[in-house]
C-alpha positions as CSV (number, residue, x, y, z in Angstrom):
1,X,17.1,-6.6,4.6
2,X,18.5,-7.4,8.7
3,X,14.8,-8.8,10.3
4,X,16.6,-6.5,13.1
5,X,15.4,-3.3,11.6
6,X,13.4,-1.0,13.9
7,X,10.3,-0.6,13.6
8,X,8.2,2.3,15.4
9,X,5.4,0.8,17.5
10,X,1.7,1.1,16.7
11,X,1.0,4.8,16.4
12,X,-1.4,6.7,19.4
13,X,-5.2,7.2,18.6
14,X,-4.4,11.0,17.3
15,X,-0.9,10.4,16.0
16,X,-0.2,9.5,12.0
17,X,3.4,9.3,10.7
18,X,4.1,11.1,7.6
19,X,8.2,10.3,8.3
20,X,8.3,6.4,7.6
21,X,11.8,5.3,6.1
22,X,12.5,2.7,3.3
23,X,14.1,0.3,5.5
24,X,11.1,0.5,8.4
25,X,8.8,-0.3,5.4
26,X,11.0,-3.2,4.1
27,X,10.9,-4.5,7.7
28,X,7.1,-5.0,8.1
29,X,6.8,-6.6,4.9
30,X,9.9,-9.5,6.2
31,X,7.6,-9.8,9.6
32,X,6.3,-13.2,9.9
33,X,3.4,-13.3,8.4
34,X,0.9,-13.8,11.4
35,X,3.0,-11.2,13.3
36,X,1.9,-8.5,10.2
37,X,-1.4,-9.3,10.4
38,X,-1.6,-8.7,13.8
39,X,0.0,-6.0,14.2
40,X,-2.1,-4.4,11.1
41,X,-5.5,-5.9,12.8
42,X,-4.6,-4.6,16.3
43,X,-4.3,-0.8,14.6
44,X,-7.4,-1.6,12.6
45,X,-9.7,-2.3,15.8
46,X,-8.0,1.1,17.3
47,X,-9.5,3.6,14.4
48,X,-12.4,1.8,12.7
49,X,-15.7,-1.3,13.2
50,X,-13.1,-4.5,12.6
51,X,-16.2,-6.0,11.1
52,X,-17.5,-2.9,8.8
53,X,-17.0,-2.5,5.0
54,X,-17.2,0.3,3.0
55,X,-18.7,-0.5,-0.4
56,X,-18.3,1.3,-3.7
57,X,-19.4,1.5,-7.1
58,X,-17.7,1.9,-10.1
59,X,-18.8,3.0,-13.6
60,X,-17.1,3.9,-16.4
61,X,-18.7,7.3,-18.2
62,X,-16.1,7.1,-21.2
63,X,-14.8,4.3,-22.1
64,X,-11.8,3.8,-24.5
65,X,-9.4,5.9,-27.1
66,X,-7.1,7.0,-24.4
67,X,-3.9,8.2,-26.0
68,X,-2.1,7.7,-22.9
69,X,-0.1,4.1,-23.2
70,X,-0.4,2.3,-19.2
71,X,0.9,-1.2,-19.9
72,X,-1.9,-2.7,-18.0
73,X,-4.7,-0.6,-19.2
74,X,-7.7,-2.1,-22.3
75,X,-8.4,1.6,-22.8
76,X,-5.4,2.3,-24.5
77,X,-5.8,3.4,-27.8
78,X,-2.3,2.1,-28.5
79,X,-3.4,-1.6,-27.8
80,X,-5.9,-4.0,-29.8
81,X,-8.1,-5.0,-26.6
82,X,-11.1,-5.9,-28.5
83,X,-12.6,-2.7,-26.5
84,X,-15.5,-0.9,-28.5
85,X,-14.8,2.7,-27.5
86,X,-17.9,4.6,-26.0
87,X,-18.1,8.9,-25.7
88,X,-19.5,10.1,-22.6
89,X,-22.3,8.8,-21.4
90,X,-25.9,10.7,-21.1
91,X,-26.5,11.9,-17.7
92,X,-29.9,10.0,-17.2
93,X,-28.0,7.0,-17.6
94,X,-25.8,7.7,-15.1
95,X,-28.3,8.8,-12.8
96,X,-29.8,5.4,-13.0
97,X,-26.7,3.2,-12.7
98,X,-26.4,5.1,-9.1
99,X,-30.0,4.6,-8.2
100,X,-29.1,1.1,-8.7
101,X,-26.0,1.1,-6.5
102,X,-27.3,2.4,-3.7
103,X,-30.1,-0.1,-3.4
104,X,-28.1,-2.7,-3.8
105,X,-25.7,-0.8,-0.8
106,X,-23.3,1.2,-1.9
107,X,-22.3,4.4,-0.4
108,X,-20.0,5.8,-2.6
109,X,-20.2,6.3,-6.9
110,X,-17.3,6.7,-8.9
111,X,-17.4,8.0,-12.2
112,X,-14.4,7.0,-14.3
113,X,-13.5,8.3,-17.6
114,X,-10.8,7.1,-20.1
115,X,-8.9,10.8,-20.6
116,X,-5.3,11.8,-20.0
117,X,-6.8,15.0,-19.3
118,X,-10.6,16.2,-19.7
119,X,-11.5,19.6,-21.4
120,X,-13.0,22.3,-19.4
121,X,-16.5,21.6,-21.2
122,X,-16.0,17.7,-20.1
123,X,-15.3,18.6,-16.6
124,X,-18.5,20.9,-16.3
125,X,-20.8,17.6,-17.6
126,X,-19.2,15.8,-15.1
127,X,-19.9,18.0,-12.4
128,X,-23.8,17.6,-13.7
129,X,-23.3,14.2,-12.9
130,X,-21.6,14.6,-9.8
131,X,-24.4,17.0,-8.8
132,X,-27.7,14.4,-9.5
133,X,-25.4,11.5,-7.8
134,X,-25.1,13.8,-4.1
135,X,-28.7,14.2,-4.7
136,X,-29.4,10.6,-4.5
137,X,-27.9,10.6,-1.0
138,X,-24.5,8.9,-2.1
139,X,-20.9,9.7,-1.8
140,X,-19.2,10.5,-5.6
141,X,-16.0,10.2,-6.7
142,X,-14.4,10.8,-10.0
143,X,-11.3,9.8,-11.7
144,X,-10.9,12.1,-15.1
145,X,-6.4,12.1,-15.6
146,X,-5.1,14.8,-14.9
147,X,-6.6,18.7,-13.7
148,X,-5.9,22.0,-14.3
149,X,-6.3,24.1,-11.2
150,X,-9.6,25.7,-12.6
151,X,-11.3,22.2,-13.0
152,X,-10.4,20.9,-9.4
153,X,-12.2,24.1,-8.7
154,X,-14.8,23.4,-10.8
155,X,-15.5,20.0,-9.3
156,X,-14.9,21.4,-5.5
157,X,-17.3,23.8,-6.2
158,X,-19.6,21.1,-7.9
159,X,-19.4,19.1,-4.5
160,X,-16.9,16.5,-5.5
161,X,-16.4,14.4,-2.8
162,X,-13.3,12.0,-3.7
163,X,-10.8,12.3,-6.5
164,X,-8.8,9.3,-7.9
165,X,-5.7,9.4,-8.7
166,X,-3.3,6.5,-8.8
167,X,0.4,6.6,-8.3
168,X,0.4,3.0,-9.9
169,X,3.8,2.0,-8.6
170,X,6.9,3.0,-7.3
171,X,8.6,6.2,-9.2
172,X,11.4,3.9,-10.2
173,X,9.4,1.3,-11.6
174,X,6.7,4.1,-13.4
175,X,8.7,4.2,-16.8
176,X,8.6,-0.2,-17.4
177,X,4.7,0.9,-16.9
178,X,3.9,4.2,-18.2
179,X,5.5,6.6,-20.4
180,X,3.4,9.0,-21.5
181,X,3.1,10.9,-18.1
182,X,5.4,11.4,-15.7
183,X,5.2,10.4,-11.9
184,X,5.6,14.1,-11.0
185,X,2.3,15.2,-13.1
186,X,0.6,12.6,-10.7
187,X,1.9,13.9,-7.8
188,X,1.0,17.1,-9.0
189,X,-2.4,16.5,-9.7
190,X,-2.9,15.3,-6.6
191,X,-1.6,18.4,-5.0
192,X,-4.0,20.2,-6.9
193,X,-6.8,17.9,-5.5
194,X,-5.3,18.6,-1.8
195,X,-5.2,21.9,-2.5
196,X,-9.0,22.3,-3.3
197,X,-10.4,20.1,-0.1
198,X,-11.1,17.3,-2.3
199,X,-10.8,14.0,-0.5
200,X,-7.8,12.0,-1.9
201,X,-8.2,8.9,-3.6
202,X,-5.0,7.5,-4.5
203,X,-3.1,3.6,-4.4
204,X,-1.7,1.7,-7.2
205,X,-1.4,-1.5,-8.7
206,X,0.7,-4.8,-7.8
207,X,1.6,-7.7,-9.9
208,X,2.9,-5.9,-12.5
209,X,6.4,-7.6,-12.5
210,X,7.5,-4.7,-9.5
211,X,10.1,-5.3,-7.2
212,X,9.4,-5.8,-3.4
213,X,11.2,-2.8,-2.6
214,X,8.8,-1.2,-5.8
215,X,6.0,-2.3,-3.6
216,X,7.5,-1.3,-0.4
217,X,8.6,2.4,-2.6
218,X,4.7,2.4,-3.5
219,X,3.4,2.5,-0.1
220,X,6.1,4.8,1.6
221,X,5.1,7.3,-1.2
222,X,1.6,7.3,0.1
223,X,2.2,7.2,3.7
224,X,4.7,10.1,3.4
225,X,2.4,12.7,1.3
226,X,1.4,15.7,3.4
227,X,-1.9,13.8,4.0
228,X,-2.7,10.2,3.8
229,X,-5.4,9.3,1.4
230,X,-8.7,9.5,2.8
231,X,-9.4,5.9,0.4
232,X,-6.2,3.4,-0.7
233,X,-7.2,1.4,-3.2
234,X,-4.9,-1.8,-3.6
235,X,-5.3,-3.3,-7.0
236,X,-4.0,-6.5,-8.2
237,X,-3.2,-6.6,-11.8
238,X,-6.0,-7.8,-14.2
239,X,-4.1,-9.3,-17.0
240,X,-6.2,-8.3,-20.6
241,X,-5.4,-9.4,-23.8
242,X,-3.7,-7.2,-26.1
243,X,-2.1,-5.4,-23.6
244,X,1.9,-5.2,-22.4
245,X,1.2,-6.8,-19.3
246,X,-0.6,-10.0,-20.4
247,X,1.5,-12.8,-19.6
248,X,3.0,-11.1,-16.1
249,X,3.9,-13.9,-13.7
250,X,1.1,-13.6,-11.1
251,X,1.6,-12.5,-7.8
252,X,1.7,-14.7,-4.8
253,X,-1.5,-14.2,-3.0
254,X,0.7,-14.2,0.3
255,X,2.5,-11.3,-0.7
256,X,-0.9,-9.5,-1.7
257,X,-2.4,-9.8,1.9
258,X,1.3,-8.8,3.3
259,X,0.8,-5.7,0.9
260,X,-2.7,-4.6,2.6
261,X,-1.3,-5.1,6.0
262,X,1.5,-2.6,5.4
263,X,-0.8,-0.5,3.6
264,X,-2.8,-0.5,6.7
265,X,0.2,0.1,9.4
266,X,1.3,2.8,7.4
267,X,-1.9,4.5,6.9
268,X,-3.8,3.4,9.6
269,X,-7.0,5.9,9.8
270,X,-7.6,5.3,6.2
271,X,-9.9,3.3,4.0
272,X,-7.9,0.6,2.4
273,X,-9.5,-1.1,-0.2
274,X,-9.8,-3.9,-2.4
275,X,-10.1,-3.3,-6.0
276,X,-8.9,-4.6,-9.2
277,X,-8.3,-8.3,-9.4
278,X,-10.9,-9.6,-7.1
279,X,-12.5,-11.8,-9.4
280,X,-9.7,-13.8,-9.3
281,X,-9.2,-14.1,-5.8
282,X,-10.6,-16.7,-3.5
283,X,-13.1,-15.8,-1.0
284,X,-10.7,-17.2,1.8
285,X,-7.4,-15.1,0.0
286,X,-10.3,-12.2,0.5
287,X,-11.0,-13.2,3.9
288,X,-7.5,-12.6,4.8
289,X,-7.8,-9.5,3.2
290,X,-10.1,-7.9,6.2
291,X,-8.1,-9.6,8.8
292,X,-4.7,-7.7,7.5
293,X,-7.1,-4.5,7.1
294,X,-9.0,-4.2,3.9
295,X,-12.5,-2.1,4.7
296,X,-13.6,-0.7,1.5
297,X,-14.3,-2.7,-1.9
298,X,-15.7,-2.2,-5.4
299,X,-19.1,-3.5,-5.6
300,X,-21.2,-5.0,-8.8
301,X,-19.8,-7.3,-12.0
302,X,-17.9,-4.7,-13.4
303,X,-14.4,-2.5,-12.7
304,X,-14.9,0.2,-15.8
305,X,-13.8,-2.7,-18.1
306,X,-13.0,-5.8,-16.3
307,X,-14.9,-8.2,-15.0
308,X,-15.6,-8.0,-10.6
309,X,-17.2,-10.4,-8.3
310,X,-21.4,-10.6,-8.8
311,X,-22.9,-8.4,-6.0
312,X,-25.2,-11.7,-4.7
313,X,-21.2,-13.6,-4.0
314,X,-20.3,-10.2,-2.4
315,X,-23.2,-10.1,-0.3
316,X,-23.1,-14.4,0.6
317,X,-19.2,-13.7,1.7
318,X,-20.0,-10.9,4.2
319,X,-22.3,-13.0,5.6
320,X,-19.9,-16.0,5.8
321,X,-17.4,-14.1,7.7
322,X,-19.9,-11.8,9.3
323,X,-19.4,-8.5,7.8
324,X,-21.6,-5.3,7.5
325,X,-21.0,-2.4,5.1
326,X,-21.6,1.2,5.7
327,X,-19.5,3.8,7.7
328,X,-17.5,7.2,7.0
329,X,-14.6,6.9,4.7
330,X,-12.5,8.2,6.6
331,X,-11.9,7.4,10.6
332,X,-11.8,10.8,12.2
């Protein structure tokens, strides 16, 4: 890729591109690296607190015997994880994992459940759920696979707030990943959600052996929907035993924060945020993070099945580098 690429300069308060090109993309990821960051940190003081984090909390409602076959996923059915399957969980429980979220300061719960697609009769527990979390004065968010027009209705009129919905990676690297659903069901899914006046939740995952034009693919499919995401989440792969992807060369942490910074010039009034894989990453690779323009994480020890940073070591790094959570998700 020529360094002399053009590359459109940062974007008015009320304008967002929805037009980027491959090669514009490629170009910001072969800036030097303190030139991305501050061209990603320059559009991140424009729409949002540069010292404000969003914080999150994720719970897994059913966990395990997914028939779907996502090379990185424990929850796979197809793969001997060690994982003890669990059916849904009971609705009081529920209720009191959020209570505990929100006083230990989250502003967001996400429900996550291991289906490729939920029933009808599934979706309208979850909506119960969804229902006693608003009531606790949080933010919800679900991630079920993939809806039928009728359940996104169901959860829009349940008050959803957020769907996730993962693209994962690139459409021409989806098939070394996943097989068992196409890229266009996930596009059409999130249509659907669109469609409905859900909020979109919707990123991927790097370090799964991708290309850096898969990752640079990955974002310019997100940046290029008819909306951006209201939330990105950028996950770095959490290698577990028993699954395909164990044994992936990691990813260089360098390229990681370069993949948040694009994520953020592309998308720049939405929440970008760090997810997967942060239990493996240093607070000062985390640091840089912020600075390229992370401002949302997952909060408390666990990501539905894999193991997240201890909220106290959350709370002890925002203090280090003088962060505050709260905030909308989305910077109008």
């Amino acid at each position: 890729m020529s360094a002399n690429v053009a590359i459109s300069p940062v974007q008015a308060d009320s304008t967002l591109r929805h037009d980027w090109r491959l090669p514009e993309v490629q170009a910001l990821f072969e800036l030097p690296f303190n030139d991305l960051v501050y061209r990603a940190q320059t559009l991140h003081r424009t729409h949002f607190d540069p010292n404000e984090v969003q914080i999150s909390s994720l719970l897994s409602i059913k966990t395990g015997a997914c028939s779907e076959d996502c090379g990185y996923c424990p929850q796979s059915a197809r793969y001997d994880s060690d994982l003890q399957p669990e059916a849904l969980m009971p609705i009081d429980k529920v209720l009191a994992a959020a209570q505990r979220a929100k006083q230990q300061g989250a502003s967001r719960f996400c429900m996550g459940a291991a289906w490729r697609q939920p029933k009808d009769k599934d979706v309208e527990r979850v909506v119960t759920m969804v229902k006693g979390v608003k009531a606790l004065g949080l933010e919800t968010c679900v991630t079920l696979g993939m809806l039928t027009e009728k359940q996104t209705r169901t959860l829009k009129d349940g008050g959803l707030d957020y769907y996730n919905h993962n693209l994962d990676t690139s459409q021409d690297y989806y098939s070394e990943v996943i097989t068992t659903r196409t890229y266009q069901d996930r596009l059409d899914t999130l249509a659907r959600v669109r469609d409905a006046g859900i909020n979109v939740c919707c990123g991927g995952i790097v370090g799964m052996g991708e290309s850096a034009t898969d990752r640079a693919k990955l974002l310019l499919e997100l940046a290029t929907l008819p909306k951006h995401p209201e939330s990105v989440p950028i996950n770095m792969l959490v290698q577990v035993e028993g699954t395909p992807l164990m044994g992936t060369e990691p990813l260089d942490p360098i390229v990681f924060v370069r993949t948040i910074a694009v994520a953020r010039i592309l998308m720049p009034k939405s929440r970008v945020r760090l997810s997967a894989g942060r239990n493996d990453m240093s607070d000062e690779m985390q640091a840089l993070c912020f600075l390229a323009g992370a401002n949302s994480i997952f909060y408390g020890d666990k990501l539905l099945t894999t193991d997240n940073p201890m909220t106290q070591h959350d709370m002890a790094l925002f203090d280090r580098l003088g962060l505050h959570s709260g905030g909308s998700s989305y910077a109008q």
